[in-house]
C-alpha positions as CSV (number, residue, x, y, z in Angstrom):
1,X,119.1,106.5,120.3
2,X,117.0,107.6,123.1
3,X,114.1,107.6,120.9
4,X,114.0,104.2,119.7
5,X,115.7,105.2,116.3
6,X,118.7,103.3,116.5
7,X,118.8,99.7,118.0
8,X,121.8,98.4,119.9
9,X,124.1,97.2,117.0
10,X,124.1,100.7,115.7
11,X,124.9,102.0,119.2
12,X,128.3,99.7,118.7
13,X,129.0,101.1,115.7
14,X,128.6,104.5,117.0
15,X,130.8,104.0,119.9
16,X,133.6,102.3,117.6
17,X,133.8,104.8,115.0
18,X,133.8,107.4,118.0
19,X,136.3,105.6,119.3
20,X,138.7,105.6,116.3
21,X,137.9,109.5,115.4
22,X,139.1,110.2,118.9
23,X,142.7,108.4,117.7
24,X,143.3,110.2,114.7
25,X,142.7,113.4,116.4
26,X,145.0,112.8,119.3
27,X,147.1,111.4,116.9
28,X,147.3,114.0,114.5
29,X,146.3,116.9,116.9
30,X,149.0,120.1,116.3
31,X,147.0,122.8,118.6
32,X,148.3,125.0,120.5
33,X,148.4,124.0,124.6
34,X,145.5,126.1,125.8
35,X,143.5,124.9,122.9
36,X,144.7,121.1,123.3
37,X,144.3,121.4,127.2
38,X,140.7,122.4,126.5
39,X,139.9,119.9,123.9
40,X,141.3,116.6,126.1
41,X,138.1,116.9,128.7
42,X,135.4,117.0,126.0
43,X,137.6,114.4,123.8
44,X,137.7,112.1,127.7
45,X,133.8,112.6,128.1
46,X,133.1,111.2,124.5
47,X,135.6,108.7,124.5
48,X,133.8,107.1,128.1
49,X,130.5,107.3,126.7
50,X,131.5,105.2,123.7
51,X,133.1,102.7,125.7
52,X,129.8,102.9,128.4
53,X,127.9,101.7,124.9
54,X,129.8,99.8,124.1
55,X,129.8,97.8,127.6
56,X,126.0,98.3,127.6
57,X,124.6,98.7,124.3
58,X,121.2,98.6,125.3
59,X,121.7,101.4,128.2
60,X,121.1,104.8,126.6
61,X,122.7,106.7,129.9
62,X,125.6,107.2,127.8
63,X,124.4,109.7,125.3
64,X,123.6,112.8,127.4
65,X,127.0,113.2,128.8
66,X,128.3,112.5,125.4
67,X,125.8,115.3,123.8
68,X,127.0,117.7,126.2
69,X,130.8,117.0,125.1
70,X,129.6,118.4,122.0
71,X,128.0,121.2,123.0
72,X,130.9,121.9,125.3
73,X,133.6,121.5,121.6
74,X,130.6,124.0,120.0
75,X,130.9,126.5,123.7
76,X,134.4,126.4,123.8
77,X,135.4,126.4,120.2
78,X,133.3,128.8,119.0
79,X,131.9,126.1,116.0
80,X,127.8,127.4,115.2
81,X,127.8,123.9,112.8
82,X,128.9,121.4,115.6
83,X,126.3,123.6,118.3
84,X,123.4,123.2,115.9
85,X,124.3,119.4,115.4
86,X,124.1,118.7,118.5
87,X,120.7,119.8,119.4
């Protein structure tokens, strides 16, 4: 996004479906309470900068916090595939 690569609309579309992937898992999250306690911050920093696109689509401010979420989940949760995703 910060490259040009994907245009506002898309942005939206990110931010939603990040948005609704962040319901199912708190919906359907059975972890235990150190695990869940750590996964709540990373799930609140992506979950702002989807709604930050979504107020401002055309702002891409939104995405670094939102890529280091990610590699925080790939730190914390030990996950190489999400870490080199992320980069």
């Amino acid at each position: 996004y910060e490259h040009g690569h994907m245009g506002p609309e898309q942005a939206l579309q990110l931010a939603s479906g990040i948005e609704r992937d962040i319901g199912f898992i708190v919906a359907h999250c059975k972890l235990e309470s150190r695990a869940d306690a750590a996964l709540h911050p990373i799930l609140g920093a992506l979950m702002q900068g989807a709604q930050a696109l979504k107020a401002n689509p055309a702002d891409p401010a939104a995405i670094p916090p939102m890529r280091r979420a990610l590699q925080d989940y790939a730190r914390t949760f030990d996950d190489p595939s999400v870490e080199a995703s992320a980069h």
